[in-house]
N, C-alpha and C positions, 0 to 999 in steps of 0.2 A: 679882744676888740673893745675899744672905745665906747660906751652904751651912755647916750642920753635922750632921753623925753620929754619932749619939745610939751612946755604946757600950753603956749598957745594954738597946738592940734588938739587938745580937748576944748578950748571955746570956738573953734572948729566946727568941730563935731556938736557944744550943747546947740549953738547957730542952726548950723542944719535941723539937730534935732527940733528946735523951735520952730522952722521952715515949713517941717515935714507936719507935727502938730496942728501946727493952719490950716496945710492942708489935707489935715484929716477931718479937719472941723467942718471946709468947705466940701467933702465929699466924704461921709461916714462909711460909704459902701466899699471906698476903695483901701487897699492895704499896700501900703511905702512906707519903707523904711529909709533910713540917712543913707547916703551912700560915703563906702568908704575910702572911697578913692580920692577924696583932699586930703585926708589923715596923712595917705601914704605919697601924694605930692607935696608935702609939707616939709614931710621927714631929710633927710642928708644923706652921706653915705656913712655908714659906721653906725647909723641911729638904731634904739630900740623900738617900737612903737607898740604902746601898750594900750588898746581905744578900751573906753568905758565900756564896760559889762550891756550889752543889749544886741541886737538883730541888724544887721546893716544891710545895704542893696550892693549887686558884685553887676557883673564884676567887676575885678581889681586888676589892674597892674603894674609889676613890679620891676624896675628899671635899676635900680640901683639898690649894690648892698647892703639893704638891711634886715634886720630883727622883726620879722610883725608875729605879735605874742597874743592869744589871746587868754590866756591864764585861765580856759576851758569858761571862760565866761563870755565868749563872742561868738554867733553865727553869723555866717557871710551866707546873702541868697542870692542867687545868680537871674531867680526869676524866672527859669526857664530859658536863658538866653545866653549863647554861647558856652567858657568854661567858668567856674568861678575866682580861679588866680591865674592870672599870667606870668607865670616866675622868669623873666627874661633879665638875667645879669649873671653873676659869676659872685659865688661868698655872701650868698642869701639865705636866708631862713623864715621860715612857716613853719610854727608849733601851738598847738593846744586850741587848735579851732576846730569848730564844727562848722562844713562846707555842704553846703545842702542844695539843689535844684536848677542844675545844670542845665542847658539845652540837649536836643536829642539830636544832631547833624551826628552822622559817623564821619561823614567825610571832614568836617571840619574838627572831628575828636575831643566834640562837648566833655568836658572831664570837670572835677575837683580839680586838678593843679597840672598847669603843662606846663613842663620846664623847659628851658631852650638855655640854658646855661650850667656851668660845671663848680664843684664846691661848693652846691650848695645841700641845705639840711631841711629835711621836710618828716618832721617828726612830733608823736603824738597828736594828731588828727583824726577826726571821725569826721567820713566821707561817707554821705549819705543820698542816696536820689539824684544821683549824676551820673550820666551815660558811661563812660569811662572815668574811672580812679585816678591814677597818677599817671602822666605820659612823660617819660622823654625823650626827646629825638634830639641828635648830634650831641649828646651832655654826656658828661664827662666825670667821675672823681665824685657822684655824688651821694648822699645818706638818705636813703628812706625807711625810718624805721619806726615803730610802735604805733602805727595807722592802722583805724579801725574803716573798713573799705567796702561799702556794697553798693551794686545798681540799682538802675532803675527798674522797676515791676513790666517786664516785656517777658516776651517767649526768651527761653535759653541762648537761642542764638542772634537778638536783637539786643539782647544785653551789650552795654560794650567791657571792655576788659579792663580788669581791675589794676592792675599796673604792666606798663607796655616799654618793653626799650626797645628803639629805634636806632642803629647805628652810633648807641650807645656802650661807654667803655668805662670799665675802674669802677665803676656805679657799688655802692653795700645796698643788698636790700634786706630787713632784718625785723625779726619778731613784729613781725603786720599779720592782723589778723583781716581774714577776707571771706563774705561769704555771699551767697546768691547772686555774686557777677557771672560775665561770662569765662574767660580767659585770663591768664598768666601768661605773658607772653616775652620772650626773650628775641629778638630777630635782628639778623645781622650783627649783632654786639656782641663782644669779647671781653675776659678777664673782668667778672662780673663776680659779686661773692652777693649770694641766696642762700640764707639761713635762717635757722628757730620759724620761719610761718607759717601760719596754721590757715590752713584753704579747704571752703567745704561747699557742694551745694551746689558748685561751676561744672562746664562743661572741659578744659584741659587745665588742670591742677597748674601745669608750667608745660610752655608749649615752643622748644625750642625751633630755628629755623635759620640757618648757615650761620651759627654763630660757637665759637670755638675755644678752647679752654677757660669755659666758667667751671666752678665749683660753687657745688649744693650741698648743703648739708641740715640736718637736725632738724627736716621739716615736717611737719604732719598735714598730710593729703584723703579728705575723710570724703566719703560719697559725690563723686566726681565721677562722669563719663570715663575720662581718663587721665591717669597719674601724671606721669611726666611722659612725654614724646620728644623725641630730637628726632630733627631729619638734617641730616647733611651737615650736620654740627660733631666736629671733630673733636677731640682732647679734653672732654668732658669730665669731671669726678664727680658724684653720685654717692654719700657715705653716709649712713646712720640717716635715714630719711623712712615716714614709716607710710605706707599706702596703701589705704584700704576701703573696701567697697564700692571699687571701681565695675560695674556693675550694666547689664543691659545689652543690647547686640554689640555696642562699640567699647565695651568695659576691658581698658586694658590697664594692668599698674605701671608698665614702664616701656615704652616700644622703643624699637627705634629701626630707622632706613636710613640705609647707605652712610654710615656713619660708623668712625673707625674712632681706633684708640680712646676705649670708651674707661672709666675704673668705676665698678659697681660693687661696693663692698659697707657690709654691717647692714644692707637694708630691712625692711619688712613689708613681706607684699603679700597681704592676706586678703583673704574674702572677697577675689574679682573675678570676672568671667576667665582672663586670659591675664598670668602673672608676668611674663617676660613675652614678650613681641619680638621676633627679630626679620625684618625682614631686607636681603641681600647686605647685613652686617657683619663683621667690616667689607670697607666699601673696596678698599687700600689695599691691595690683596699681600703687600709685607707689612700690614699691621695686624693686631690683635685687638679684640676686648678682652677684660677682665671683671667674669661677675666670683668675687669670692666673700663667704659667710655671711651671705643673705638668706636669711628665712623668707623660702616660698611656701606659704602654707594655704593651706584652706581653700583653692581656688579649682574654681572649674580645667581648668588648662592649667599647669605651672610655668611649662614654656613651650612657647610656639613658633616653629619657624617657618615663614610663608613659602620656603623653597628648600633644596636641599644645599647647605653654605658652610662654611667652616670660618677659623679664624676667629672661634669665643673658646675663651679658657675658663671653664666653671666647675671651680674648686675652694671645699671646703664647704657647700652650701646645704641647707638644712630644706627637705624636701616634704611637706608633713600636711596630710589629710589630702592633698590633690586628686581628684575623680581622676585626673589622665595627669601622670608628671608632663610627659612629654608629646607633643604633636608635631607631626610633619605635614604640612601641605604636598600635593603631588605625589603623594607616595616614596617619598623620599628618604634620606636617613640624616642624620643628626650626629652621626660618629667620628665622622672626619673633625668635630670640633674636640676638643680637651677636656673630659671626665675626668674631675680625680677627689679623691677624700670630702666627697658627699655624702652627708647623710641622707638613707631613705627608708622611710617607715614603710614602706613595703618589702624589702629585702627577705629572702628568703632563705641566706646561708647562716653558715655558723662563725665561732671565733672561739674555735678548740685549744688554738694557743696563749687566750685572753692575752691578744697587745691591741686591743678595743680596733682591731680592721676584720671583715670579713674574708674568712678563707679562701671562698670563690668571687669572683667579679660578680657585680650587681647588671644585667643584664633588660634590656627591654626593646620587645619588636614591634612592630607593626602589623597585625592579620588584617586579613581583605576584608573581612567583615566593619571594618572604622570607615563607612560611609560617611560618618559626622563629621571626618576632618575633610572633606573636600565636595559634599553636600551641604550647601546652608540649611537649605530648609530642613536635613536632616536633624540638625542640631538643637531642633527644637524636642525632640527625643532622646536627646540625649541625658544617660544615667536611669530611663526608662526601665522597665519589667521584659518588653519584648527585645531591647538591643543588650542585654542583659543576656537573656538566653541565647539570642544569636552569638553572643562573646563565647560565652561559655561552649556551645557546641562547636565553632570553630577551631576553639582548641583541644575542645576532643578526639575532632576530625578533620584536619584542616586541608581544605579547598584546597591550597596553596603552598610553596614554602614560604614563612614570615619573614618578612624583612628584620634585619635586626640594627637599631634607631640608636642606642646608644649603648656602652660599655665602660663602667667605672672599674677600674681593677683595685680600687682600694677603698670600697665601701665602706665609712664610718659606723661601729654597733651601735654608738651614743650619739645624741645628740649632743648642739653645746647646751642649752638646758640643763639638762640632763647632768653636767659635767660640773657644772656651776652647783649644782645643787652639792 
C-alpha cells in the first residue's frame, strides 16, 4: 500500500497543540489534551499517519483506509467518554498505541477499539482502563494480534470483556496478552483462528456460544474461573492449549453443552476444581467428540459428566494425580462412551507380557457412599478424613452393588512422559 505523511497534519496538530496550551494557561486546574481527530480527517485513503510523540483527546474515528502509527510514542484518552477508536472502514490499521480511559456504558460497549469493518489490522496496542478491549461485530477477515489488554478496576463481573466477536468470521486473533478483564468471548462467529494468548486473572478464559468450526490452539489459560466453555458450538478443534488453576465452585478447564463434534487433542488441564465438564455432549446423537492425549492432571474431578451421555471417544489420554478421575452426576455411568489406551496412575494390574498395555482392563465404579457428586454442599468435604473412612468402609462392606462408570480394556503402563524420557 501506497504510505504518505501529509506534513501539514503535524502544523495541525503543533496548532491545536498551541490552542490547548492557552488554554491551559487560562485554566491550570484543567487537563486537555489536542484532540486527534483532525490529524485523522486530514489523512486520504492509502495514508500513513504518524502524530508527534504526546497524549491526545479520543475519541477518534476512522472512516477510511488508513495506517494510524503510533510508534508506541502516542496515547489516545477517550476521557471517560464513549470507545477510544472507532475503526469503521475495511483495510485499516491501528498499531503501537497506547489507548487508555474509555467510557463505562455496557450497552454501548465503551472499549479501546470497535471495529465495524473487515481487513483490517489492529496490532501491537496496549489497552488499558477501558471497559471492553477490542469489539467486533459483523467484521470479517480481520488481525488482532500482540495486544497488550486489561479492564477497568470493577468487581469481576462488571468488568467488560477483553476481545468480543459478534457475528464475526475469518477474524486471526494471535499472541494478545490479556489480563484482569472479564471475558473472551466468541458468539455466533465462525472460522475463527485463536492462537499463542496468554489470558489470566478473567472470569471465562474464551467463552464460546453457537458459534462453529473455529480452531484454538497454543494458548495459555492461567487462574481463571473457567478455561474454555462452548455451548452449542459445533466443529470446534481445541489442540496444544494448556489450562490451569481454574479453580473455586465454578472452576472448570474445559466444559462444554450440547455441543457435538468436538477435537480435543495434546491439551493440559491441570490444577482445577473440575478438568473436563461434559454436559448432554454430543448434542447430535450421530456425532462424536474426540478428547485424545490430553493431560488431565492434578485436579479435583478429571472429568465430569452432569448425566449419564455417550458419544466421547477418550483415547490415549494421560490421567495423573486426580482425587476422583471420573464423576457421574445422578448416579449414572460413563461407559457407554469410548475408553481406550489411557493412561492411569492409579491402575492396579500388571504388564507380564511387557508390550507397555495392562493385562486386565483398568476398571472404576461408583459406591453409594459418593454423596459429593450429587450433594453440593457435600463437596465441601470432600478429600476429607471422615469421607475418607466412609470410602474406605464401603468397600469393605458395601451397602450396595457399585455401579461400574468406566472400562478401559487397554490401559497404558507408561505415561507419554514417561516415553519421551
Amino acid at each position: 500500500m501506497r504510505q504518505r505523511i501529509y506534513f501539514f497534519s503535524l502544523i495541525i496538530a503543533g496548532l491545536v497543540l498551541l490552542a490547548t496550551s492557552a488554554h491551559s494557561d487560562e485554566n491550570e486546574n484543567s487537563t486537555t489534551y489536542p484532540p486527534l481527530q483532525p490529524l485523522i480527517d486530514a489523512a486520504k485513503a492509502g495514508d500513513t499517519v504518524v502524530p508527534p510523540p504526546g497524549i491526545y483527546a479520543g475519541p477518534v474515528t476512522i472512516e477510511l483506509p488508513i495506517t494510524l502509527d503510533g510508534q508506541n510514542k502516542v496515547t489516545i484518552d477517550a476521557g471517560g467518554k464513549g470507545s477510544v477508536i472507532y475503526l469503521d472502514t475495511d483495510g485499516g490499521s491501528i498499531r503501537n498505541l497506547r489507548l487508555i480511559n474509555s467510557g463505562e456504558s455496557h450497552n454501548d460497549i465503551d472499549a479501546g477499539v470497535q471495529v465495524r469493518g473487515n481487513f483490517n489490522v489492529i496490532k501491537d496496542n496496549i489497552i488499558e482502563n477501558t471497559l471492553f478491549g477490542i469489539d467486533l461485530q459483523l467484521s470479517e477477515s480481520n488481525i488482532v494480534r500482540r495486544n497488550h489488554i486489561s479492564s477497568q478496576d470493577h468487581e469481576l463481573g462488571m468488568r467488560g470483556d477483553a476481545i468480543r466477536l459478534w457475528y464475526s468470521f475469518k477474524n486471526k486473533i494471535t499472541d494478545n496478552v490479556i489480563d484482569n478483564a472479564r471475558d473472551f468471548v466468541i458468539w455466533y462467529s465462525a472460522d475463527n483462528y485463536v492462537a499463542r494468548n496468554r489470558v489470566t486473572n478473567g472470569r471465562y478464559s474464551l467463552h464460546f456460544m453457537y458459534s462453529r468450526y473455529n480452531l484454538i490452539e497454543d494458548n495459555e489459560f492461567l487462574n481463571n474461573a473457567v478455561g474454555i466453555f462452548l455451548m452449542y458450538s459445533d466443529g470446534v478443534i481445541l489442540r496444544r492449549n494448556e489450562i490451569t488453576h481454574a479453580t473455586g465452585a465454578s472452576g472448570i478447564g474445559i466444559g462444554f453443552k450440547e455441543t457435538s463434534g468436538l477435537v480435543l487433542e495434546d491439551n493440559k488441564i491441570m490444577y482445577c476444581s473440575t478438568g473436563l465438564y461434559l454436559d448432554v455432549s454430543p448434542y447430535d446423537p450421530e456425532a462424536t467428540n474426540l478428547m485424545k492425549n490430553n493431560l488431565i492432571a492434578f485436579n479435583a474431578i478429571g472429568i465430569r459428566f452432569l448425566n449419564d451421555w455417550k458419544g466421547n471417544h477418550f483415547i490415549g489420554n494421560q490421567f495423573k494425580g486426580n482425587i476422583t478421575p471420573v464423576a457421574v452426576s445422578g448416579g449414572g455411568t460413563a461407559n457407554r462412551n469410548v475408553w481406550k489406551d489411557n493412561y492411569w496412575d492409579d491402575y492396579e494390574g500388571f504388564d507380564l507380557n511387557h508390550d507397555g498395555v495392562g493385562d486386565t482392563p483398568h476398571e472404576i465404579y461408583s459406591w453409594s457412599d459418593r454423596l459429593w457428586v450429587d450433594v453440593p454442599g457435600a463437596q465441601f468435604f470432600k478429600g476429607s478424613a471422615i469421607l475418607e473412612v466412609i470410602d474406605f468402609l464401603e468397600r469393605l462392606a458395601p451397602f450396595s452393588d457399585p455401579v461400574l462408570m468406566i472400562r478401559d480394556n487397554t490401559p497404558q503402563m507408561v505415561s507419554h512422559e514417561d516415553n519421551a524420557v
